[in-house]
C-alpha positions in Angstrom: 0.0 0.0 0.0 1.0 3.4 -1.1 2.0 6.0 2.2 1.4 9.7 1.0 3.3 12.9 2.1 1.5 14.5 4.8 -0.2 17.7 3.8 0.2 19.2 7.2 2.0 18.1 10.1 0.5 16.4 13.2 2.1 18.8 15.7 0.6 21.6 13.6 -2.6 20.1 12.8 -3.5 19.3 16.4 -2.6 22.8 17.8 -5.3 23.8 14.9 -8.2 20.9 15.4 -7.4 20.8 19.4 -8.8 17.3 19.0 -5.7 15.3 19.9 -6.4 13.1 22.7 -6.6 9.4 22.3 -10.1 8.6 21.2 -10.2 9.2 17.6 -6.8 6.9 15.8 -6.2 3.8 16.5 -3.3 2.3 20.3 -0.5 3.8 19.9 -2.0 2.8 20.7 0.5 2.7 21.0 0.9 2.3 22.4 2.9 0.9 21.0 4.3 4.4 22.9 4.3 3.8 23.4 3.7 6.0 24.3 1.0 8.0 22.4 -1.8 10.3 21.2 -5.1 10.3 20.5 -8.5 11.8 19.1 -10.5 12.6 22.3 -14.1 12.5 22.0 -16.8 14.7 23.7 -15.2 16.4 26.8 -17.0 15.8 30.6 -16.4 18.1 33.2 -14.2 17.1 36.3 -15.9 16.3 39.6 -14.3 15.4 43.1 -17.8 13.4 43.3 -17.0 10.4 45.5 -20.0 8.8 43.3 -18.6 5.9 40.7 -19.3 3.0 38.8 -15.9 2.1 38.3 -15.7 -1.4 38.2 -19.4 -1.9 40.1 -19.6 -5.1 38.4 -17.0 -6.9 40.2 -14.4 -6.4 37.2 -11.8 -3.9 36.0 -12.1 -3.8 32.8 -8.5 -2.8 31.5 -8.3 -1.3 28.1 -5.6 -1.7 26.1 -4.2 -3.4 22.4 -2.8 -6.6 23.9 -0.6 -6.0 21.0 2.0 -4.2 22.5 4.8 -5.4 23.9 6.7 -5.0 26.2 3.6 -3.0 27.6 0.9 -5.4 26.9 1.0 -8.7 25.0 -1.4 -11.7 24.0 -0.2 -15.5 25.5 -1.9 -18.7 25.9 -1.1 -19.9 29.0 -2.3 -18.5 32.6 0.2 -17.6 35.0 0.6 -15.5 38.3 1.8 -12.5 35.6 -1.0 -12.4 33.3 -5.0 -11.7 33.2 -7.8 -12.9 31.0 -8.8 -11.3 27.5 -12.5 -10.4 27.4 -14.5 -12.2 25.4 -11.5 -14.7 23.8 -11.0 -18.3 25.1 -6.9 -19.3 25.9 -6.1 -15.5 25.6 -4.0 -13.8 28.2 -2.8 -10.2 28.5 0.9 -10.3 29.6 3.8 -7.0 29.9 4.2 -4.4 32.3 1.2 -2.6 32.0 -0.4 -5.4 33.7 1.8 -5.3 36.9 0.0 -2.2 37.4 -3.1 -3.3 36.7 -3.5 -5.9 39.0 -1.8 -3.8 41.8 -4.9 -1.0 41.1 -7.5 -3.9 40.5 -6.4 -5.8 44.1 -6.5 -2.2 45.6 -9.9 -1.8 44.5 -10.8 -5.5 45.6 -11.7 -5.8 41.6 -10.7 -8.8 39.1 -8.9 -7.5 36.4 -9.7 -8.0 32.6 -8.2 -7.1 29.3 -10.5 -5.6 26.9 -8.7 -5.8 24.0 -9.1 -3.3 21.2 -7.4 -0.4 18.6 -5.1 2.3 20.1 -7.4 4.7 18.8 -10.3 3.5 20.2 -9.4 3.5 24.1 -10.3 7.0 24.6 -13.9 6.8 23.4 -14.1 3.6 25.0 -13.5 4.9 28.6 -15.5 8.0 28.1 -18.6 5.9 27.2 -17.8 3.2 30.1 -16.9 0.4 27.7 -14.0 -0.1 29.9 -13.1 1.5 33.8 -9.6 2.2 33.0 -6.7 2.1 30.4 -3.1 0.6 31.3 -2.5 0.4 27.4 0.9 2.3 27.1 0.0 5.3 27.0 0.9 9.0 27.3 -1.0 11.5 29.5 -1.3 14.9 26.9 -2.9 18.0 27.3 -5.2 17.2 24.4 -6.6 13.5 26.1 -6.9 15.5 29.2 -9.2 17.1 28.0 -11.6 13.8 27.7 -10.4 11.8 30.0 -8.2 12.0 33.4 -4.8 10.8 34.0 -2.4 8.9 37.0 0.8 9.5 38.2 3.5 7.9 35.6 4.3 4.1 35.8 7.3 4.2 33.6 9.1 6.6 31.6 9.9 6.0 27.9 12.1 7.5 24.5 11.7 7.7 21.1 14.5 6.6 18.5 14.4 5.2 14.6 14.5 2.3 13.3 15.5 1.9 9.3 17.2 -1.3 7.3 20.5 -2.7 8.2 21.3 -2.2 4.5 19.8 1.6 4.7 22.2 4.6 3.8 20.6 6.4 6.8 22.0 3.1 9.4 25.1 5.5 9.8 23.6 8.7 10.4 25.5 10.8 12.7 22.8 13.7 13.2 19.1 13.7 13.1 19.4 16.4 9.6 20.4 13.3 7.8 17.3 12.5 7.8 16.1 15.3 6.0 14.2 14.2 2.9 14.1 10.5 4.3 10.4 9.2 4.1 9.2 8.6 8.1 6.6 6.8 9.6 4.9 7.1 12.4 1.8 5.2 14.3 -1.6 7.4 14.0 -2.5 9.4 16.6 0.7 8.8 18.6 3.8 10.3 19.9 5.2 8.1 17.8 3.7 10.5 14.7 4.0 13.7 16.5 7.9 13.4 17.1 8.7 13.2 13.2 8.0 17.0 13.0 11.5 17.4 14.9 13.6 16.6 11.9 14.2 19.6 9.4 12.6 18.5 6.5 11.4 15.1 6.3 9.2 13.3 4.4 6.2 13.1 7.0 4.3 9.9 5.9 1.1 9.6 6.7 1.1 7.8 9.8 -0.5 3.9 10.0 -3.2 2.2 12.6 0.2 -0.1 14.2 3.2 -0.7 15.1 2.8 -4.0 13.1 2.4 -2.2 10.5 4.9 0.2 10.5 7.7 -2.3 10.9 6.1 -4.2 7.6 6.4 -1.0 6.0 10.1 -0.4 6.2 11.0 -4.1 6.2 9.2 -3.6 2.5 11.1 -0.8 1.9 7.9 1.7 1.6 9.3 3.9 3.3 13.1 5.3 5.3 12.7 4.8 8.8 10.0 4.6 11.7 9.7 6.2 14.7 10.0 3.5 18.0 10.0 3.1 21.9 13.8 2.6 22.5 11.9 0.5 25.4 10.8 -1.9 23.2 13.9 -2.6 21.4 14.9 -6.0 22.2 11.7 -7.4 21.3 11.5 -5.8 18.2 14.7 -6.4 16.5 14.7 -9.8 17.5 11.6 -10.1 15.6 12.5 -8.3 12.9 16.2 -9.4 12.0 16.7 -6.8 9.2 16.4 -4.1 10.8 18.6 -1.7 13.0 18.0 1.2 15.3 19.7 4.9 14.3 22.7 5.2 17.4 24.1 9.3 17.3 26.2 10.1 19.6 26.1 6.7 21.8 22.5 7.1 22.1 19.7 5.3 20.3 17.1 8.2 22.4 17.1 10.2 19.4 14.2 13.1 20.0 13.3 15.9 22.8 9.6 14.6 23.3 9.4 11.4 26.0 6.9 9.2 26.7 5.7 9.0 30.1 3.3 6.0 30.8 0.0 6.9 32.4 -3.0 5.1 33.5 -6.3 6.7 32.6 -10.4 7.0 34.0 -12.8 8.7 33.0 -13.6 12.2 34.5 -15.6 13.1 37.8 -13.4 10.5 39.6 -11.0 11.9 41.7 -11.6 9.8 44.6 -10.4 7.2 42.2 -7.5 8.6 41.1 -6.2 9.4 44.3 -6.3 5.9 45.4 -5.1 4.9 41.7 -1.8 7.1 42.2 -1.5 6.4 45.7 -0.9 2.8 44.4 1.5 3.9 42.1 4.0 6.0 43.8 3.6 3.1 46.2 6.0 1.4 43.9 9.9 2.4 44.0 11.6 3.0 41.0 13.8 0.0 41.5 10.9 -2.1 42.1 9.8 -0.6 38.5 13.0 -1.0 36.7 12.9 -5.0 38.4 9.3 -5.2 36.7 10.4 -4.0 33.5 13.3 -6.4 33.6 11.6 -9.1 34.5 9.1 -8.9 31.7 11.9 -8.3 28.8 12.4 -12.3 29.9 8.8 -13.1 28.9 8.2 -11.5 25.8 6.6 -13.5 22.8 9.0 -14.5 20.4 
């Protein structure tokens, strides 16, 4: 499929639309940057009602791609790391977005459950009560905040490139290299918005995933795409061919970062409180331990 030149960029076009939050595109997702942006829908004013239905049914229902790693992944088998998929028999939702889940869910006394879905999607989903919360990879931003409310950050991420082993731009030594170089980002994402930081490149119309991303450059459609550094291991093992951008020692290669968030829907901040009370609970070495440990499960 053919990727055309972006007629506007992102950045510019949300500052115009001020539509940006999560809602509209499609987990990062990203997710994932994850990591991420998206389309909000209809905005609800904030209460500090102590009034809620989250998770009234004896559930938390967790939104997120399951599609994601190492944020959020799909296995078979059960174990003390995962939680069930909604809806899907022999499905799983693994990756570190669900250690924080089922911290907030056994807080709440709640059984956590993956409600799997597009990026794009989670936004609208939460607003409308689809699902209670999203732990899906993704990146608080004033433009979701205006739909939805935000936690505390459970990780922090980066953004970097990833092109062909055989490309010319495998060498670059500055980001201006890349000027003219076709990019691709994931809709609604950080992983689009960043683009807009190299001097003249080819903004490509950003795609639904980041499966489909990395089958666009391994196809040669396009120069490079935008990644979480985060997620590196998994991804180049996967994808053999391909190699991340390194300038100066460093594969981080833009200003922007990607702070992890979980989200709920507005008019709960009794919620919240408890929600971020849970995760400042956790020590950053406890975090980095998580994040380690689930770089050992990841789906080949």
């Amino acid at each position: 499929m053919s990727l055309n030149h972006k007629q506007m960029s992102r950045r510019s076009f949300l500052r115009v639309s001020g539509v940006a939050a999560m809602g509209a595109g499609a987990v990062a997702l990203t997710g994932c940057g994850p990591s991420t942006e998206t389309t909000d829908s209809s905005s609800t004013s904030s209460s500090s009602s102590s009034t809620t239905n989250f998770g009234s049914d004896g559930k938390m229902r967790v939104g997120m791609e399951v599609a994601y790693p190492p944020y959020n992944f799909q296995v078979s088998q059960e174990s003390d790391n995962t939680i069930p998929v909604e809806g899907e028999s022999n499905a799983y939702a693994d990756g570190y977005d669900i250690v924080f889940a089922k911290k907030i869910a056994d807080a709440f006394s709640l059984q956590p459950v993956a409600v799997k879905m597009e990026f794009s999607g989670l936004v609208e989903a939460l607003t409308n009560g689809t699902i209670d919360i999203i732990c899906g990879g993704m990146t608080a931003t004033d433009e979701r905040r205006q739909s939805i409310d935000f936690s505390d950050p459970y990780w922090d991420g980066h953004y970097g490139l990833l092109v062909k082993k055989d490309s010319k731009y495998a060498n670059a030594t500055s980001l201006s290299d890349f000027k003219g170089a076709a990019v691709l980002g994931q809709r609604d994402t950080l992983l689009d918005d960043v683009i807009d930081e190299i001097d003249g490149v080819n903004h490509l119309t950003p795609v639904d995933s980041v499966p489909a991303q990395l089958s666009a450059v391994n196809q040669g459609t396009c120069d490079a795409i935008t990644f979480d550094v985060e997620n590196k291991k998994g991804l180049l093992a996967a994808n053999p061919n391909l190699v991340e951008v390194v300038i100066n020692g460093s594969d981080i290669l833009f200003k922007e970062d990607a702070p992890i968030n979980a989200g709920i829907a507005k008019g709960q901040d009794d919620v919240l409180a408890k929600i971020n009370e849970v995760i400042n609970g956790v020590s950053q070495d406890e975090r980095q331990q998580y994040w380690d440990d689930v770089q050992t499960r990841l789906p080949d």
